[in-house]
C-alpha positions in Angstrom: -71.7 -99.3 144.6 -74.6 -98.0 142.9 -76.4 -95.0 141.9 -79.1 -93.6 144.2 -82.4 -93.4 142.8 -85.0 -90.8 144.0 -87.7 -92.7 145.4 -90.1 -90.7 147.5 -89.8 -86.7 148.8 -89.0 -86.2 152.0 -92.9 -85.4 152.9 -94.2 -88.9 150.9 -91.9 -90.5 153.8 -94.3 -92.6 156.4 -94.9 -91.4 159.8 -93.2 -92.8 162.7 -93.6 -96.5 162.8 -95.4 -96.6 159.7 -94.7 -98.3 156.8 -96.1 -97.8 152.7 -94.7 -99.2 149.3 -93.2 -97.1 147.0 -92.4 -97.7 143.2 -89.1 -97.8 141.6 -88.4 -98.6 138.1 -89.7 -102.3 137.7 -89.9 -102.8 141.3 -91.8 -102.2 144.8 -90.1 -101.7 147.5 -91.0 -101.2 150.9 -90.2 -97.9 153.1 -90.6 -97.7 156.7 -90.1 -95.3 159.3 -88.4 -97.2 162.6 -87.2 -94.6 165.2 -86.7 -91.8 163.1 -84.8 -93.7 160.7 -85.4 -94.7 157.4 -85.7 -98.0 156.2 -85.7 -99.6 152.3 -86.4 -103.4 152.0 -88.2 -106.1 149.6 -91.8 -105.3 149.5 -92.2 -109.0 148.8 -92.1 -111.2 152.0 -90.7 -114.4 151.3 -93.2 -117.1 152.8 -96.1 -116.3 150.7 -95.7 -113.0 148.7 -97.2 -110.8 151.2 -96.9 -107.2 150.4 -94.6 -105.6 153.5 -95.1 -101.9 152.7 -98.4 -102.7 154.1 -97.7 -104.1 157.2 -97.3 -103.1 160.6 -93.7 -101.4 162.1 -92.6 -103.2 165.5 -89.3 -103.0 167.8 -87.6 -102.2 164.5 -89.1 -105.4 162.4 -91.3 -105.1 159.1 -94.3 -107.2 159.9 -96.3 -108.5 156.9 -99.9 -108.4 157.3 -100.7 -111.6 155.2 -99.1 -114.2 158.2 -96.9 -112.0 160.8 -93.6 -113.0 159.7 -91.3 -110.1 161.1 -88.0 -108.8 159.4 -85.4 -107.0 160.7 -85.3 -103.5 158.9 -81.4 -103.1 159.3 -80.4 -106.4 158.7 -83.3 -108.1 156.8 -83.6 -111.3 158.9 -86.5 -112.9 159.8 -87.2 -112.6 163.2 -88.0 -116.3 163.7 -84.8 -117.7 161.5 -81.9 -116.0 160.1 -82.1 -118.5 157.2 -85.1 -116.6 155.9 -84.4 -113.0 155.1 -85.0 -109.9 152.9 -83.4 -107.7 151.0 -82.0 -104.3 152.2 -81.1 -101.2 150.4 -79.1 -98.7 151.7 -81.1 -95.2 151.8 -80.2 -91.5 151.9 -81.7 -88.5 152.7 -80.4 -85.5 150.8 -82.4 -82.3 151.1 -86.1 -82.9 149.9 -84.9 -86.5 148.3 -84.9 -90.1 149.7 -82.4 -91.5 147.6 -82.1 -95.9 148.0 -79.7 -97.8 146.3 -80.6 -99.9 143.6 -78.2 -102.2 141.6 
């Protein structure tokens, strides 16, 4: 397992079925709200680089606004094959920090 990293305060979080890109380290990563619950995934869609942290939140998928593929936030599988996924990182909330982790 790896270290958390502090990626965003609690308040940087985006609102309810909203979605924004957040830097860590060498990467982007993509945080969205879904439900209440807080998601961490590639910001980079796999089908033509589209940046997710910019797309749309829907029925618990990551939409990216470059050609509507949808991912599954928890699992990272694309909506329309499970051949064709992202990745997922495992977030925490402790206090003020969201934590993801980062290997």
């Amino acid at each position: 397992m790896s270290q958390p990293v502090r990626i965003l305060s609690r308040s940087e979080l985006p609102p309810e079925g909203e979605a924004r890109e957040a830097v860590c380290g060498a990467r982007t990563l993509c945080i969205a709200n879904a439900n209440g619950e807080v998601h961490a995934v590639d910001n980079v869609c796999p089908h033509r680089g589209g940046p997710l942290g910019q797309g749309i939140v829907e029925n618990g998928n990551i939409v990216c606004p470059w050609h509507a593929w949808a991912f599954n936030l928890k699992s990272g599988a694309a909506e329309h094959s499970p051949l064709a996924r992202i990745r997922v990182y495992p977030v925490h909330v402790e206090g003020d920090d969201v934590l993801v982790e980062i290997d």
